[in-house]
C-alpha positions as a Python dict, from the first residue, in 0.01 Angstrom:
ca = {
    (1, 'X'): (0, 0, 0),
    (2, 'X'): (-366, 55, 52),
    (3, 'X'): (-592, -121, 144),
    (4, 'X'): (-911, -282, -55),
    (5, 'X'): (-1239, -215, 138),
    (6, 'X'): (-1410, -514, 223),
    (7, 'X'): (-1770, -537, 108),
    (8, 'X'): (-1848, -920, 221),
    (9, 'X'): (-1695, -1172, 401),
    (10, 'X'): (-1516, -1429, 171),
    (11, 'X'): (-1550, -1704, 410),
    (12, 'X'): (-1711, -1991, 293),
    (13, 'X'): (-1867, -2039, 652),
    (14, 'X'): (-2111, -2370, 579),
    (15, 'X'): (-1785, -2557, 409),
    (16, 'X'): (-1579, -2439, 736),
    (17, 'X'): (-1822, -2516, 991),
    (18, 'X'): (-1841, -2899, 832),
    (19, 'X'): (-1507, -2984, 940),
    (20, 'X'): (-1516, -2841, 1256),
    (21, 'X'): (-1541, -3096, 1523),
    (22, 'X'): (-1814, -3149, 1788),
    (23, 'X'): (-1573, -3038, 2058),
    (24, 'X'): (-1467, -2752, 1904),
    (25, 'X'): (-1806, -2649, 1786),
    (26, 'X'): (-1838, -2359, 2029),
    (27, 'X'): (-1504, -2195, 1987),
    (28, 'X'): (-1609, -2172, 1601),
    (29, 'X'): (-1912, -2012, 1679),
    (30, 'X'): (-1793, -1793, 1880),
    (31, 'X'): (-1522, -1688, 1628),
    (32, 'X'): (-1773, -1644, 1348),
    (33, 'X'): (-1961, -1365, 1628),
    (34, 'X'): (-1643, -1189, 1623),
    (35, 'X'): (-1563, -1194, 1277),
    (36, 'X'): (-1966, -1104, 1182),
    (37, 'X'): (-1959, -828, 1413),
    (38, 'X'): (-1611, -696, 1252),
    (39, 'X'): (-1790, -713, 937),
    (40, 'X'): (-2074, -521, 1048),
    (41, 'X'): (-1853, -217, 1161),
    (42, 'X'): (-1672, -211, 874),
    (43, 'X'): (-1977, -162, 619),
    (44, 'X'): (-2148, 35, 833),
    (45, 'X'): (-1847, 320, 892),
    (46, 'X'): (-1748, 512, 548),
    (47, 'X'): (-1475, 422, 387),
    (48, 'X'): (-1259, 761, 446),
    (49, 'X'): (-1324, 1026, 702),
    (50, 'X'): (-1602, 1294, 621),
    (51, 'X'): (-1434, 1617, 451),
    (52, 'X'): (-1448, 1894, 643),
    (53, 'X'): (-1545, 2266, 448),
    (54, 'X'): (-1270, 2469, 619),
    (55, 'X'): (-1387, 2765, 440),
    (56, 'X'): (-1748, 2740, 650),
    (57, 'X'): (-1535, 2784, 939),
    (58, 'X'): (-1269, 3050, 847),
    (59, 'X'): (-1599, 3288, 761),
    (60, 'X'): (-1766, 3182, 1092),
    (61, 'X'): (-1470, 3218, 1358),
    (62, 'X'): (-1316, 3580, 1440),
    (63, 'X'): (-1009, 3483, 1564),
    (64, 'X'): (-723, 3517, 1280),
    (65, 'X'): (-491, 3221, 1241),
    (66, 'X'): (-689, 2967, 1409),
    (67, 'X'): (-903, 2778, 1132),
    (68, 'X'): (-585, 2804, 921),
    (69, 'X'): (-374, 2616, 1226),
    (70, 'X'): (-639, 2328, 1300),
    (71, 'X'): (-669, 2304, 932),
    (72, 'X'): (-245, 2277, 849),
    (73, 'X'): (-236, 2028, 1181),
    (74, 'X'): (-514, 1856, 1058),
    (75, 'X'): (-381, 1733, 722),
    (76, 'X'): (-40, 1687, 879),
    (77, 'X'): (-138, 1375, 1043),
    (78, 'X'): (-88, 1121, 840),
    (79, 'X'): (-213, 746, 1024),
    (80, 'X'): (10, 518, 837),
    (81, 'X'): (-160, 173, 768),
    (82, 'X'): (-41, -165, 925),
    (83, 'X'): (271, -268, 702),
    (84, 'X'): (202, -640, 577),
    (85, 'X'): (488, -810, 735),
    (86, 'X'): (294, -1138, 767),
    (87, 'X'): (177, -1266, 451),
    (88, 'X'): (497, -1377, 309),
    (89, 'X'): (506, -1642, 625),
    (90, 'X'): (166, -1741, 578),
    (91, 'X'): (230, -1778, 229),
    (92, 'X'): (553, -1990, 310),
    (93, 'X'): (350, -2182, 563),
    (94, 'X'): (78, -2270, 311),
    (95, 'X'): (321, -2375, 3),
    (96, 'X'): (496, -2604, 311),
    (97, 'X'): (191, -2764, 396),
    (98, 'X'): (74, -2809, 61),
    (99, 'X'): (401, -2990, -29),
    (100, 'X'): (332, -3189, 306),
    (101, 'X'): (-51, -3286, 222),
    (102, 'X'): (109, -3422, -161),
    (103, 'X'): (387, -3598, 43),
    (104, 'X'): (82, -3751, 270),
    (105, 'X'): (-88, -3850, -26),
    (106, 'X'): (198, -3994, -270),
    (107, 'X'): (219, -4181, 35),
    (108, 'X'): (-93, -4297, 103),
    (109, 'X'): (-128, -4371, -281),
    (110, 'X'): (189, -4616, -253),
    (111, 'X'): (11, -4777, 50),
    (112, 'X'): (-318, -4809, -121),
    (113, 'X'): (-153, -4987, -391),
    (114, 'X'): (15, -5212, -169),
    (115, 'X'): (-282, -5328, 21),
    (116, 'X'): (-508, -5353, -335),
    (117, 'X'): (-222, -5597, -433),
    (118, 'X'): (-219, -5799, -65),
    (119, 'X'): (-613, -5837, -142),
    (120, 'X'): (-601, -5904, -489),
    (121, 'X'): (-346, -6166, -353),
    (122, 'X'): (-556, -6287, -81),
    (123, 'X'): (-897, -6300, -333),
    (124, 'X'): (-624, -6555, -535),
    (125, 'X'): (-634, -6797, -237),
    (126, 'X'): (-908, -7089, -176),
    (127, 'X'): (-1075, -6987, 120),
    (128, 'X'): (-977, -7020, 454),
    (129, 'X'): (-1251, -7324, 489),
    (130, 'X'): (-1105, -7456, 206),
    (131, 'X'): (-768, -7499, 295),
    (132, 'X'): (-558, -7775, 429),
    (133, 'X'): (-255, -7732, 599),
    (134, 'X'): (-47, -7805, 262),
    (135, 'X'): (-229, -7541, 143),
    (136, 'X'): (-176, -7274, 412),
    (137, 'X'): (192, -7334, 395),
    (138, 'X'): (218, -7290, 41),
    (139, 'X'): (29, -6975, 84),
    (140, 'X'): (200, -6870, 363),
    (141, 'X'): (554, -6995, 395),
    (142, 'X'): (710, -6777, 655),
    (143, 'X'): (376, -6841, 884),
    (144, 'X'): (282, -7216, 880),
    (145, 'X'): (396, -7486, 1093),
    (146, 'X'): (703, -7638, 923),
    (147, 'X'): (810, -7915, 1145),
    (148, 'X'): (1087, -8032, 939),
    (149, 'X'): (1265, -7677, 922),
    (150, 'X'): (1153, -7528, 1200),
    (151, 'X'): (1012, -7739, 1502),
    (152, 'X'): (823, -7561, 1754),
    (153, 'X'): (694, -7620, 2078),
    (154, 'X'): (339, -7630, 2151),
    (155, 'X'): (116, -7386, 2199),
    (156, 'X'): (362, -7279, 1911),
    (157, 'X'): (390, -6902, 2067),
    (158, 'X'): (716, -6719, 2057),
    (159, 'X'): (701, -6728, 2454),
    (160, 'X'): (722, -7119, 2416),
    (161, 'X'): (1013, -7204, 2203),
    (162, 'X'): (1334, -7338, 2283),
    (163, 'X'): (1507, -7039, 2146),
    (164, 'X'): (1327, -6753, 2285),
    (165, 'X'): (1589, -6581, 2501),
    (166, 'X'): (1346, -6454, 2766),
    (167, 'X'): (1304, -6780, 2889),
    (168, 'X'): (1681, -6934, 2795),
    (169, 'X'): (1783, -6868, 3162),
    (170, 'X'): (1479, -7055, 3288),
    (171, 'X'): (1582, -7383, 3168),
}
C-alpha cells in the first residue's frame, strides 16, 4: 500500500484548540509544534529519492564491475513502508464511541423529557405563596404532613421519628 503525500495538515486546529481546556492548554501547544514542524519536513524533502545517472558514473570510474555492483545493491534495497496494523482499532474504537455518545444522548433526551414534564407540572401548580397546606398535600402527597396517616414527630426529620431504626435502641 502506498502512501498519499501529504501536502497540508487536515487539522482543523482553531475548532481543536476551543475545546481544549485551560489546564491542558500547554500540552496542546506543544503538540501542535511537533506536528507543524513534522509538516514542515515533509514538504520541504521530495517526495522520492533523487535518481541517480549511473551511466555518468560507469564512463567516469576505471575500475570494471564497480558502478555495476553499487548500482545492482542499490536497487536491491527495497525499505518496505510501515504496514497499517492500527486503523482497523481506531476505526473500531471510533464506531464504539459513536454508539456510546448516541447511547449518552437517547439518554439525556429521555431525561430532558422527563424534567420538561416535572416543570410543565410544577408551572400547573399555584405558587408556592399561594398555597395552603391543603394545597401542598394535594400537590404533593407522598411529601406533606399527613397527620392522620402518618404522624410524625416534630422537627418532622427522619432522625426524629418513632420508627427510625437508628434511634429504636435509644428509647
Amino acid at each position: 500500500m502506498a502512501a498519499k503525500r501529504i501536502a497540508q495538515s487536515s487539522i482543523n486546529w482553531s475548532a481543536l484548540a476551543e475545546r481544549v481546556p485551560p489546564s491542558q492548554r500547554l500540552n496542546f501547544n506543544q503538540f501542535k509544534s511537533k506536528s507543524d514542524k513534522y509538516l514542515r519536513s515533509v514538504i520541504t524533502n521530495p517526495e522520492s529519492a533523487p535518481k541517480i545517472d549511473w551511466a555518468y558514473y560507469k564512463s567516469r570510474i576505471a575500475v570494471p564491475g564497480l558502478v555495476d555492483t553499487f548500482q545492482k545493491n542499490y536497487e536491491a534495497v527495497k525499505i518496505p513502508y510501515p504496514p497499517d496494523n492500527v486503523t482497523s482499532q481506531v476505526v473500531a474504537q471510533e464506531s464504539q464511541v459513536k454508539a456510546d455518545i448516541q447511547q449518552f444522548k437517547s439518554a439525556s433526551d429521555a431525561r430532558i423529557n422527563q424534567h420538561q414534564k416535572s416543570i410543565e407540572h410544577l408551572k400547573s401548580l399555584l405558587p408556592y405563596e399561594e398555597m395552603t397546606m391543603e394545597d401542598y398535600r394535594d400537590a404533593f402527597p407522598d411529601l406533606a404532613l399527613d397527620a392522620i396517616n402518618r404522624p410524625t414527630y416534630w422537627p418532622h426529620d427522619a432522625e426524629e421519628q418513632v420508627d427510625n431504626s437508628a434511634k429504636a435502641g435509644h428509647h
